[in-house]
N, C-alpha and C positions, 0 to 999 in steps of 0.2 A: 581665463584667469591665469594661465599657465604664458608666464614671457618665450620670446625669441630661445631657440636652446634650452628651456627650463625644464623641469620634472616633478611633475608631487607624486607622494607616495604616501600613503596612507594605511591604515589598520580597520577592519571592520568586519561585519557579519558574513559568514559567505552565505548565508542564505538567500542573499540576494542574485548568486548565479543560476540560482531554479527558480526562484516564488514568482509568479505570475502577476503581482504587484508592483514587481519591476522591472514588470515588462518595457516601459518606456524609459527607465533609467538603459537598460542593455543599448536598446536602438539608440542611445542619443549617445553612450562611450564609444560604442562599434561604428558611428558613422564620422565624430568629430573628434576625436583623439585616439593616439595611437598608444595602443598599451604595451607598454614597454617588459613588463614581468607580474608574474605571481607566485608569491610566498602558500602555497597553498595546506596549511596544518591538518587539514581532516579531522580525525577525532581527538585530536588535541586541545586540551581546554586551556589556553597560554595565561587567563588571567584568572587570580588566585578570586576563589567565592562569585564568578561569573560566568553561569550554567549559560555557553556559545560559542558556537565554531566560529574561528576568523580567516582570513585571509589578507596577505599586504597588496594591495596595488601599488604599480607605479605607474605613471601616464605621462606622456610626454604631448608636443600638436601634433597634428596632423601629418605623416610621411608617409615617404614612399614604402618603408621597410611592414613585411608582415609578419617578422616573427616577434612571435612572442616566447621569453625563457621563463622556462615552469620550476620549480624545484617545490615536488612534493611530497610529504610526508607519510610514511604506511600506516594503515592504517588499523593497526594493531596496537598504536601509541595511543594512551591517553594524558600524560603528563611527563614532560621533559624537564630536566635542568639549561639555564642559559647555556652551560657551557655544551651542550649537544646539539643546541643549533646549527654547529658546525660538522656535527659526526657524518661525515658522508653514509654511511651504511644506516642511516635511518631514514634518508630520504632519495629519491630517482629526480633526476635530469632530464630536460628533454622541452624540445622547440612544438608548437604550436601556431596555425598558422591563425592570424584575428578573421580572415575574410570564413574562416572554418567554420563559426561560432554560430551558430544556429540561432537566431531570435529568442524562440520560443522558453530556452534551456542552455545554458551554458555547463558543458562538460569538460571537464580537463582530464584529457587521456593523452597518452606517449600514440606515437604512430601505430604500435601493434592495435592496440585495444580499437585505434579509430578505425582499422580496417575491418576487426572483426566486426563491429556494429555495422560498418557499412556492407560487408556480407552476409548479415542476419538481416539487415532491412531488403536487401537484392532478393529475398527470397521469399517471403513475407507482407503481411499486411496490419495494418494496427488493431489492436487488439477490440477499439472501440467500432470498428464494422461487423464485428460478429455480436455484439453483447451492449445492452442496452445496461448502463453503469448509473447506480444511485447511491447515496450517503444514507446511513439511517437515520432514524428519526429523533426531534428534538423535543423533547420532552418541558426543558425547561427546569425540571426540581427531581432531579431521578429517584431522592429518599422515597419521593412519594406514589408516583409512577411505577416503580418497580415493588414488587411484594414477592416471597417467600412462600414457601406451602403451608406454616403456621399461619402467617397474615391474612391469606386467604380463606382459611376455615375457618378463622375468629371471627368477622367478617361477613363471611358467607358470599362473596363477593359475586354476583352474576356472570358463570359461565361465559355467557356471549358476548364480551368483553375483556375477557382474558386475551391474551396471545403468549405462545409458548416466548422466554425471552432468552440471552445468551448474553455475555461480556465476553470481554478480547481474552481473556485469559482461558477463557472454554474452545475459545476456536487454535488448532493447529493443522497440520498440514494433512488434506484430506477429510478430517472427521471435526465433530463438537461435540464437545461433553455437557449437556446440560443436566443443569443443575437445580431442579424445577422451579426455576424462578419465573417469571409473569409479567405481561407491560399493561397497565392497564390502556388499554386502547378507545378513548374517546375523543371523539372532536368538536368542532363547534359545532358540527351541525345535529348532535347528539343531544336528547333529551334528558338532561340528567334523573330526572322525575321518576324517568321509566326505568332507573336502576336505584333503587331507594337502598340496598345493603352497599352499594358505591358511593351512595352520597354521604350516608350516613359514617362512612371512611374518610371520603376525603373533607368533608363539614370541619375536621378538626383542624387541615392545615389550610384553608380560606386561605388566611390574612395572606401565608406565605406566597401563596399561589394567585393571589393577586396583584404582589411585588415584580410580576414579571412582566418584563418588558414588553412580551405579545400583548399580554393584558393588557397592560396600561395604554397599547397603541390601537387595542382593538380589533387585535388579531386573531383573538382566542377567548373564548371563557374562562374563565375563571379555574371550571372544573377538567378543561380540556389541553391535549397536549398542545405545548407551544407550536409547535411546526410539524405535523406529520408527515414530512417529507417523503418521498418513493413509496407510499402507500399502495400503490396499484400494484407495484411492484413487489412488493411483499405478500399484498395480498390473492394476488391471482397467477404466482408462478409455483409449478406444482415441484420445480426442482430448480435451484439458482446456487450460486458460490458465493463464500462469504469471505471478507479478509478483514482482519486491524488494520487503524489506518496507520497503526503504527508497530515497527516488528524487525526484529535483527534480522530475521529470512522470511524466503514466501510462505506465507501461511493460509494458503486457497483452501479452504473447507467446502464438501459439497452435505448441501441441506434440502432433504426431499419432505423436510415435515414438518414445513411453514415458519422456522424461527422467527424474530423478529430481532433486533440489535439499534442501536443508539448510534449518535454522530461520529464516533470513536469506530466506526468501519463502514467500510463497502458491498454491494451486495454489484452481481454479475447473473444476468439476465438473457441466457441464448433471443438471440433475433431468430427469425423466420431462415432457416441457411440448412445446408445437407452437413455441417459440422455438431460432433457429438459432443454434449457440453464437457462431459467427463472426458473425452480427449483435447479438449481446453484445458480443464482443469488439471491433466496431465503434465501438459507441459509448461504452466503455468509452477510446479511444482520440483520443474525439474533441476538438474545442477546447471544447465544449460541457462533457464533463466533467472537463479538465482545468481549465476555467474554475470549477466547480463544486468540485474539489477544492483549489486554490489560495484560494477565498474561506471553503470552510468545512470541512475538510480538518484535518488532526492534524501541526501546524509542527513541526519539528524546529531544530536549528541547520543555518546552513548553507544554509538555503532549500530541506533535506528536506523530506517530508514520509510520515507513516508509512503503510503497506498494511497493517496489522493484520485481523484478523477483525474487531474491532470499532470499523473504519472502511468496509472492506469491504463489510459486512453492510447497510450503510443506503444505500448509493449508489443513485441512484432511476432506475431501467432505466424505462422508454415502455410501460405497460402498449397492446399491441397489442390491437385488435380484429379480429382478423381475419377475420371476414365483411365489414369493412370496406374495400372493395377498394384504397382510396387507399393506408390503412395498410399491409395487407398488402405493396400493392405497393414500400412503403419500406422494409419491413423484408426483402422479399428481393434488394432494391436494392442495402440496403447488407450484407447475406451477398453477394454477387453483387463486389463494389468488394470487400471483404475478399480474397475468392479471388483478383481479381485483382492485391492488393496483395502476397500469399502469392508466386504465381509471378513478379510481379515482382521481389522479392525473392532468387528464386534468382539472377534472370540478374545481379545487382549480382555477385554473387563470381565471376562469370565476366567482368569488364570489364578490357578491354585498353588504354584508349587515353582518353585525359578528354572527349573529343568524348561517346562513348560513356556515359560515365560521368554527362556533364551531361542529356545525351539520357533518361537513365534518370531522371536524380533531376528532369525539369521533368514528365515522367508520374507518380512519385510521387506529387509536388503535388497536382495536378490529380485521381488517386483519393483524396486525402486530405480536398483540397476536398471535392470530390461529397457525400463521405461526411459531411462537416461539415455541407454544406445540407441534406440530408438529414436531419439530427438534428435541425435547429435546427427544421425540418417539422414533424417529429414530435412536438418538445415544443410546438410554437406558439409557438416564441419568434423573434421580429424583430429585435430588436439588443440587443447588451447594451454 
């Protein structure tokens, strides 16, 4: 569609440089036109009452040239005036090459940032060889699904269908506050019969619970969760990591006491490996890849940014050597600062007095540091 010499240029979602929906839009601009530029806004929301990142392409045919010119916006911005589109000091410069562009995920980084990722991948393996990654579960109607510790005594609801439960807002970096709320855990292949203080609960919202799409396709009962996704997975891991799928930083939680959690996050699953989850979960936490995830990471608005599986799945963990005594010794280093970060953790909800309180939160720090130099060891990296 594009004439002899011609150019479009357009305005649209950038979400379309990471979703995995457009996956075959990527391969089909990357193989037959040449991308001439990107406007790239970040957390800038440019159109008034329309909650969406954009970005301008321009496209030209097919050439021999590979650069592409970037000019993009910090990400500290969330609303400009027209006339600052021009402010140099709000936005960086910088060439890109299109043969660069990875399939899978389109990243736009200046040269520095693309070297450091390519020297965190040189040392490293994806995060999804170590850890078996699942979505939680889909309920379908969570008013009903989810119950309180009043609901549940009123109720009387069968113990052996409970499951301790959790929202994104309980989980932060390291620990979860729960807050004892409850999923009810049923499925189809469940007898509801043989929970009569359950039935006798959810008897009242039938109709609603019938409106649901599983239902209607025959997916599910009526009485039962719409899609119990990662169920093995929750059920038979005696210690896993939790995250939102959605979250301004990394927010890995480690959970040894069965949580359970809804579609709105991820759960992380050690495989069968001589890596300690908690030194996962270490470094998963670190400035290191929070740094790493802020530069090349799946933006949302807002200064989100997504935990999906297929963001998840590529994070680049420190391939250990362990006969390697130095390595070793940093990876049980920081399993070792993890634990200690674990029971620091409890004594915070037992703090009476802000002395106390401050006393806790300057040792935090300080295992948090540790932990941080320690990463930065492991990948060989010096400063960013």
């Amino acid at each position: 569609i594009i004439k002899d010499n011609g150019i479009v240029s357009f305005i649209n979602e950038r979400y379309y440089l990471n979703s995995k929906n457009a996956l075959k839009l990527r391969k089909y601009i990357k193989a037959n036109l040449q991308i001439k530029s990107f406007v790239d806004f970040r957390n800038i929301q440019i159109f008034d009452k329309v909650n969406t990142l954009t970005i301008i392409n321009t496209f030209s045919q097919k050439g021999k040239s590979e650069k592409i010119e970037v000019k993009q916006f910090k990400d500290n911005l969330r609303r400009i005036k027209p006339i600052e589109l021009l402010d140099n000091n709000l936005f960086s410069q910088f060439d890109i090459k299109q043969s660069l562009l990875e399939d899978r995920s389109w990243t736009i980084n200046n040269e520095t940032d693309s070297k450091l990722k390519e020297q965190l991948f040189s040392v490293s393996q994806p995060l999804e060889k170590l850890v078996f990654l699942g979505q939680g579960i889909k309920s379908g109607l969570n008013k009903v699904f989810i119950v309180n510790e009043d609901k549940r005594k009123e109720y009387d609801i069968e113990k052996s269908i409970l499951r301790k439960y959790i929202k994104t807002r309980d989980i932060q970096p390291y620990e979860i506050n729960y807050r004892k709320l409850y999923l009810l855990l049923l499925t189809k292949n469940d007898n509801i019969n043989a929970y009569p203080h359950a039935k006798t609960y959810l008897t009242q919202f039938q109709k609603e619970l019938k409106k649901r799409f599983q239902f209607e396709d025959g997916s599910c009962e009526w009485y039962s969760l719409s899609i119990p996704q990662s169920l093995s997975l929750f059920e038979n891991s005696s210690e896993k990591i939790i995250t939102p799928l959605y979250a301004t930083e990394n927010k890995f939680a480690y959970d040894n006491s069965r949580y359970f959690s809804l579609t709105d996050t991820f759960i992380l699953v050690k495989k069968d490996n001589q890596y300690s989850l908690k030194f996962i979960l270490g470094v998963l936490n670190s400035s290191l890849l929070n740094i790493y995830n802020k530069k090349f990471g799946k933006l949302k608005r807002d200064n989100y940014y997504e935990y999906s599986n297929n963001t998840l799945a590529k994070l680049p963990i420190k391939i250990i050597n362990f006969s390697d005594k130095e390595e070793a010794r940093l990876h049980d280093k920081i399993s070792s600062l993890v634990d200690m970060i674990l029971k620091l953790k409890e004594q915070f909800r037992k703090v009476k007095s802000d002395q106390e309180l401050d006393r806790l939160t300057l040792r935090l720090r300080n295992l948090e540091n540790q932990i941080d130099e320690s990463v930065f060891k492991l990948y060989h990296i010096e400063n960013i």
